[in-house]
C-alpha positions as CSV (number, residue, x, y, z in Angstrom):
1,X,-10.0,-3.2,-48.3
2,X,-7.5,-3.2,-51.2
3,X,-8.0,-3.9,-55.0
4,X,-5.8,-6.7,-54.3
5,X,-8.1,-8.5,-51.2
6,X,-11.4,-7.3,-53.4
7,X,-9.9,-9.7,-56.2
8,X,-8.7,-12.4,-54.3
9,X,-12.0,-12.6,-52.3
10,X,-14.5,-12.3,-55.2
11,X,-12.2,-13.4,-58.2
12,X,-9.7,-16.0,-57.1
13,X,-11.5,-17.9,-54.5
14,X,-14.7,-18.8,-56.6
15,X,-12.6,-19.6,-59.5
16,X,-10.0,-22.1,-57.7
17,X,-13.9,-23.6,-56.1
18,X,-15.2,-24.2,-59.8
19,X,-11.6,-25.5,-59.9
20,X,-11.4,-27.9,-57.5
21,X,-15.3,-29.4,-58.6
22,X,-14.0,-29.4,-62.8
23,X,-11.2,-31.9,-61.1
24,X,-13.6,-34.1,-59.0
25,X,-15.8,-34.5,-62.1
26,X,-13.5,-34.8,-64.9
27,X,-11.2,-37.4,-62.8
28,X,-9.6,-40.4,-64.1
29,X,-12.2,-43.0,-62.0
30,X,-15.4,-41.5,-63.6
31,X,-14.0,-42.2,-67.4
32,X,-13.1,-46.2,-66.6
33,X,-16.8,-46.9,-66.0
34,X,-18.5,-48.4,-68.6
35,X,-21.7,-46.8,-70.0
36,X,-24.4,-47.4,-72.3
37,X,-24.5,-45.7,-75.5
38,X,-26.8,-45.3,-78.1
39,X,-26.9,-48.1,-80.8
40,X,-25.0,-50.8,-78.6
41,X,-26.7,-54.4,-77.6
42,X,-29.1,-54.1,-74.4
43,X,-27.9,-57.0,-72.7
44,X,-29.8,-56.5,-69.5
45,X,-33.9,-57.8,-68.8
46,X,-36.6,-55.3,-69.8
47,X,-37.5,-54.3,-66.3
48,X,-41.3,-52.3,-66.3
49,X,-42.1,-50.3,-63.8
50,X,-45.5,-48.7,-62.7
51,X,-46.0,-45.7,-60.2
52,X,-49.1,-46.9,-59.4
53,X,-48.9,-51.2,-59.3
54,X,-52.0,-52.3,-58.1
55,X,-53.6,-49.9,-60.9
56,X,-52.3,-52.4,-63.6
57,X,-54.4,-55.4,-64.4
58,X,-53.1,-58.6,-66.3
59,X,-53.8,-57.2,-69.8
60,X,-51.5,-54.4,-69.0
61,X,-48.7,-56.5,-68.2
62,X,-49.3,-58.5,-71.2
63,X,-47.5,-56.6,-72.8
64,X,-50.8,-55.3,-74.9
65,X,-52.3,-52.2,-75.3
66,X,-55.0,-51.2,-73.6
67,X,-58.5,-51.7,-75.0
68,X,-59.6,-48.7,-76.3
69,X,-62.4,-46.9,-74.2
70,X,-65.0,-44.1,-75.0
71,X,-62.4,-40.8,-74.8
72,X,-64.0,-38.0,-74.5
73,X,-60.6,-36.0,-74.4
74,X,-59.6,-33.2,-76.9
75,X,-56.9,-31.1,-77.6
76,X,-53.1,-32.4,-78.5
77,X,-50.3,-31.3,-79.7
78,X,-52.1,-28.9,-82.2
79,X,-53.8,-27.7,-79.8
80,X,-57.3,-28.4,-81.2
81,X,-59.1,-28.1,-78.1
């Protein structure tokens, strides 16, 4: 194998690859489509979702916070545990 084949194999080839995916991503379709950016009006429904919907109960989706129960957790972001 040649200098010439050893760069073209390992060099060339995975550059014109990250070549070819730069184009894809940076085309002209993917900068037309309108996005959200900070600080504009949210002009959409506030949509809530749960992981776990038949854990909620109507106080939760009241939009109130929870009533506060005996926690018996420590620690934080101090560390304080």
């Amino acid at each position: 194998m040649t200098i010439v084949e050893t760069v073209l194999v390992f060099a060339l080839i995975p550059l014109a690859i990250y070549g070819v995916i730069a184009l894809l991503t940076l085309r002209q379709k993917a900068t037309r489509i309108v996005r959200y950016r900070p600080g504009q009006e949210w002009g959409y429904a506030p949509v809530w979702w749960s992981a776990n919907p038949a854990g909620l109960t109507a106080h939760h989706t009241a939009g109130e916070p929870a009533p506060a129960q005996g926690s018996t957790a420590k620690g934080g972001a101090r560390g304080n545990w």
